[in-house]
C-alpha positions in Angstrom: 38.8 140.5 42.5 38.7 139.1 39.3 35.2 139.3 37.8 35.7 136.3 35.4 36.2 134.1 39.0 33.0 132.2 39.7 30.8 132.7 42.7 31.6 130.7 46.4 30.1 127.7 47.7 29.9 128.3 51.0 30.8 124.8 52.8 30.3 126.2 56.5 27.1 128.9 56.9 24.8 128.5 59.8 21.2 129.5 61.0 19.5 129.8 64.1 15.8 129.6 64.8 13.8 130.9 67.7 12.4 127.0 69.2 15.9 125.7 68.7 17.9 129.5 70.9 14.8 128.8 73.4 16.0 125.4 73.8 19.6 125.8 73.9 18.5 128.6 76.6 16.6 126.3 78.5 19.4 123.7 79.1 21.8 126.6 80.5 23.4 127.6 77.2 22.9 131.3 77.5 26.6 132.5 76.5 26.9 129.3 74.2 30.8 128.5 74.3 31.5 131.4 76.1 30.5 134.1 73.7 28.2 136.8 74.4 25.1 135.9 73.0 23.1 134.2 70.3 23.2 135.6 66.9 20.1 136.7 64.8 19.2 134.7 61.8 17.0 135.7 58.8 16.9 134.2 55.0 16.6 137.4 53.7 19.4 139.1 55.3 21.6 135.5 54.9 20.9 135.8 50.7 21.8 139.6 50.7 25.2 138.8 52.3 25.4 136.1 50.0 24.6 138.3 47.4 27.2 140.7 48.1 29.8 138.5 48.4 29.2 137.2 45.2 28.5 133.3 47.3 26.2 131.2 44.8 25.1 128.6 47.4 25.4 128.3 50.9 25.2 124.9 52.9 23.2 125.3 56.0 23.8 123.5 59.7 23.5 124.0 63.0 26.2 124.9 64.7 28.0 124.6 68.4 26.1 123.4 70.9 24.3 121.3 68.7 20.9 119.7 69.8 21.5 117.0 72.2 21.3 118.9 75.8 21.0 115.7 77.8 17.7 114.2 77.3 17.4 111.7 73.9 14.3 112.0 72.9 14.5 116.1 73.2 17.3 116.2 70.9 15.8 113.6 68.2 13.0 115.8 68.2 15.1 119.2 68.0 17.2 117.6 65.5 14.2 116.9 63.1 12.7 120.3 63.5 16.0 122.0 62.6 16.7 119.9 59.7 13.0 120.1 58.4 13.1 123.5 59.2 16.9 123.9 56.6 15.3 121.4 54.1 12.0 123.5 53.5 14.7 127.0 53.1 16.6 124.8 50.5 12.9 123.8 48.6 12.0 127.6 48.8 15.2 128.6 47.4 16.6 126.5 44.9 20.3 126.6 43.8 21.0 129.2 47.1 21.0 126.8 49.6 21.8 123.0 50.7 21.5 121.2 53.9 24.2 119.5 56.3 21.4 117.3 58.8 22.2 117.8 62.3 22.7 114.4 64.6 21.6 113.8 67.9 25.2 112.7 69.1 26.0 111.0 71.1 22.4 109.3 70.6 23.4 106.4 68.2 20.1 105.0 67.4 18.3 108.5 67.0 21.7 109.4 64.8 21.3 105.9 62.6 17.2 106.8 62.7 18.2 110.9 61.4 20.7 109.6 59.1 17.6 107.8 57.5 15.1 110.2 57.2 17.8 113.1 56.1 18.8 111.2 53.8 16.5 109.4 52.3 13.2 111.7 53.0 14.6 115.0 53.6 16.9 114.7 50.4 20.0 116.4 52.9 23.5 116.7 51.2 25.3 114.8 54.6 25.3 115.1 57.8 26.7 117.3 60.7 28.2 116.4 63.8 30.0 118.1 66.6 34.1 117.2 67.2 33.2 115.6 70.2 29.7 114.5 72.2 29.2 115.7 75.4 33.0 114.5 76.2 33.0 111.5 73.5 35.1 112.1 70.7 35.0 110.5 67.3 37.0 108.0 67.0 34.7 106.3 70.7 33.6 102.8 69.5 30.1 103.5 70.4 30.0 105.9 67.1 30.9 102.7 65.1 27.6 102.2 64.1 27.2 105.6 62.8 30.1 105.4 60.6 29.6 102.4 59.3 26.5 103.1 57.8 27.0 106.8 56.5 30.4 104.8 54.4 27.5 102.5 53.1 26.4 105.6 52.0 29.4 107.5 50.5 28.0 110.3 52.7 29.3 113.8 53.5 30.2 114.2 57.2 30.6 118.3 57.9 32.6 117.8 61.6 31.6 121.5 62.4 31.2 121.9 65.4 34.2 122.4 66.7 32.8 122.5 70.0 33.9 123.6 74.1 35.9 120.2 75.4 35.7 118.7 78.7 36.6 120.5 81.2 37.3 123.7 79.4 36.3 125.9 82.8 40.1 124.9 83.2 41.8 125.7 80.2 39.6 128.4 78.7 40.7 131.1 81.0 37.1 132.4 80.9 37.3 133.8 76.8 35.5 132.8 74.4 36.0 128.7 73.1 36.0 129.5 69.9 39.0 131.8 70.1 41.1 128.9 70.7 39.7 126.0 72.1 37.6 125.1 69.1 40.8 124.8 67.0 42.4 122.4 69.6 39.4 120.3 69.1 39.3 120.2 65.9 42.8 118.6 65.9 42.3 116.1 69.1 39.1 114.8 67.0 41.3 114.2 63.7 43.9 112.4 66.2 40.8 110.3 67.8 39.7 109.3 64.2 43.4 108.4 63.0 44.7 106.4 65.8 41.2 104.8 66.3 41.8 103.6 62.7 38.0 105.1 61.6 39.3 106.7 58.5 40.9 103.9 57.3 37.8 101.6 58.1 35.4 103.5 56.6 37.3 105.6 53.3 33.6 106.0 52.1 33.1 108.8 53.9 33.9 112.6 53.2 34.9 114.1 56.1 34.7 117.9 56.1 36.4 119.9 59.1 36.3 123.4 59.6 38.6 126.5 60.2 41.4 125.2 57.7 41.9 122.1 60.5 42.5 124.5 63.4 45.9 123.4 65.0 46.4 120.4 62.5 48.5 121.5 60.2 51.3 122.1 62.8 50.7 118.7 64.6 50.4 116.2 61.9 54.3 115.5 61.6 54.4 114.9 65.7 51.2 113.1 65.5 53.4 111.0 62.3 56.0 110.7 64.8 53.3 109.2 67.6 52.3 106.8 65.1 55.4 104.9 64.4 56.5 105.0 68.5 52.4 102.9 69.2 53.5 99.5 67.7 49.6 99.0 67.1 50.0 101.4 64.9 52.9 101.3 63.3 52.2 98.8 60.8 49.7 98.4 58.6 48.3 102.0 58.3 48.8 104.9 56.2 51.2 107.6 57.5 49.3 110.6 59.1 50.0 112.7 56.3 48.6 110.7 53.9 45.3 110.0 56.0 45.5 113.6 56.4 45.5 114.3 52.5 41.9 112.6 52.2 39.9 114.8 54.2 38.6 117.9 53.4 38.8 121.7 55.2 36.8 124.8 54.9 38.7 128.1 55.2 36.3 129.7 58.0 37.4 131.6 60.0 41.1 134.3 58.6 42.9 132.2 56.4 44.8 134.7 54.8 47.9 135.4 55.2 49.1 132.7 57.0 46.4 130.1 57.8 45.8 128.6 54.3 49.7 128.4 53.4 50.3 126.4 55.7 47.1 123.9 55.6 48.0 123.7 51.7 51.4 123.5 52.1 50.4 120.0 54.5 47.8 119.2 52.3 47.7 120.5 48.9 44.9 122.7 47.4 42.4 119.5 45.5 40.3 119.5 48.8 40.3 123.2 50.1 36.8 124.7 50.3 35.1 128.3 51.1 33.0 128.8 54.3 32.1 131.3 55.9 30.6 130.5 59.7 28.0 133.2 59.0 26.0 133.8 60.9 28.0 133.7 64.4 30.7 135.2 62.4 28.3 138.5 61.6 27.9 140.4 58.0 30.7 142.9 58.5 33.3 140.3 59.2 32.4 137.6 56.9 32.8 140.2 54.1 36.0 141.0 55.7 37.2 137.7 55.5 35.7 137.4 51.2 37.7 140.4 50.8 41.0 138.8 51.8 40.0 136.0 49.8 40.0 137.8 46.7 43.3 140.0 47.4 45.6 137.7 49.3 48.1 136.0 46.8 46.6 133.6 44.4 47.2 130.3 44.0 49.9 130.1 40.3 46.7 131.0 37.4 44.2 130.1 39.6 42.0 131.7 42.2 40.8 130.8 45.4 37.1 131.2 44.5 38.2 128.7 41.2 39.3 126.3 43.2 37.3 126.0 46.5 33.9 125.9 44.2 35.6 123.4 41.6 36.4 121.3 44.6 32.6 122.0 46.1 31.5 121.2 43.2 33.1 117.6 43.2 32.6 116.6 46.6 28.8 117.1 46.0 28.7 115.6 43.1 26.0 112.8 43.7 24.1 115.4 45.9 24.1 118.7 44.8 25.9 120.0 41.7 23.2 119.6 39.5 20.8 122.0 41.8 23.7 124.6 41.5 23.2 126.8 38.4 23.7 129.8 40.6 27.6 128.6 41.6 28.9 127.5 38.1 
């Protein structure tokens, strides 16, 4: 590693809280996408990883299954108590941590009436959302709302969750979603938002996706392909690639060595960030994963860590930077 490198910003890092695993247990999410169990979750284990791993700040969510278990006015109420819960850990500790506000999707008014008070009140650094709402994807008209006024808003949108799909009891072959389902979804999302012509009506927003785009990468030329054979949307738009080229991507998950050549070899390196997807991905591995990031083949006379925080560092720029001495 080189020691004049700065410390991470760490785009994707989640927590868990006993109220919010009781209520995910309650609704039937006992393996939550198929994975053994629920992880643990404490600040002071979270800033001794981060410690180690030499991660300045760490941007906080939720993660997959969200909080919207079928009931509306259960999941605005879980959603406020998680993000109240993340906003008072980024008070307590300032410069370690920020705060991506979970939505009640597919809720719109309880999203629009979170976006408000995260915002606004809670002083959150954008929003999270799932890749697709109990079965409604992104791009669904009834989300229009939603978008329309986080690009009033130049707001963040962190689209972890990749999340199970419909019907994966069929396609999931009984392992674990995120193995390989959550990096399908990732890329069916991207497709909704394209051909649904959201990123193009709302360029505002900063859309964030995780796990170096999943399967994107390798589908973008097909989905290119796709566009010009839909005479909707043949004309008119940007290519795929292009579209493509304004979002971001976090490199959870093992980007090195062949993940993150080939997302930057699709999309360049100006809006590549760090995450880590600690803490379902546990201490051990997510250490694993920093050390490749330090060893795998740099980028010319740059560094990974250089350039995922510089680009961190931009994105938040109205939000956070200036609450980041620890990073710089």
């Amino acid at each position: 590693m080189r020691t004049s490198s700065p410390t991470l910003v760490d785009v994707h890092a989640h927590f868990v809280t006993e109220r919010y695993v009781s209520a995910a247990r309650a609704a039937g999410h006992h393996q939550p996408d198929g994975m053994p169990g629920w992880p643990g979750w404490d600040v002071s284990d979270h800033l001794a990883l981060m410690d180690e791993g030499r991660i300045g700040t760490s941007m906080l969510s939720v993660s997959s299954p969200g909080t919207h278990f079928g009931d509306d006015r259960a999941a605005r109420d879980l959603s406020r108590e998680v993000n109240e819960f993340a906003a008072e850990l980024v008070r307590r500790h300032p410069g370690r941590f920020g705060h991506f506000a979970n939505l009640p999707m597919p809720d719109v008014d309880g999203s629009l009436r979170e976006i408000d008070y995260a915002l606004d009140v809670l002083g959150s650094d954008g929003v999270a959302v799932e890749t697709n709402a109990h079965g409604h994807y992104l791009g669904d008209s009834r989300f229009e709302p939603v978008w329309a006024e986080l690009d009033r808003r130049n707001a963040v949108v962190f689209v972890h969750h990749p999340t199970s799909p419909p019907c994966h009891e069929a396609v999931s072959l009984d392992r674990p979603r995120p193995m390989l389902e959550f990096l399908f979804d990732s890329a069916r999302t991207v497709s909704d938002l394209v051909f649904a012509g959201v990123l193009v009506r709302h360029p505002n927003i900063e859309w964030v996706f995780t796990h170096g785009g999943g399967a994107l990468p390798l589908v973008a030329d097909r989905m290119e392909l796709f566009r010009g054979l839909l005479s909707d949307h043949s004309t008119g738009t940007p290519p795929v690639p292009d579209q493509l080229r304004r979002l971001w991507f976090d490199m959870a998950g093992n980007p090195f060595p062949h993940q993150i050549p080939a997302l930057t070899a699709a999309t360049g390196t100006d809006r590549l960030l760090y995450g880590s997807d600690y803490c379902w991905t546990p201490a051990a591995a997510t250490a694993r994963q920093i050390a490749s990031l330090d060893t795998a083949e740099q980028p010319g006379d740059d560094t990974w860590r250089s350039v995922t925080t510089r680009n961190a560092h931009r994105l938040f720029a109205q939000t956070a930077s200036n609450r980041w001495k620890n990073s710089r």
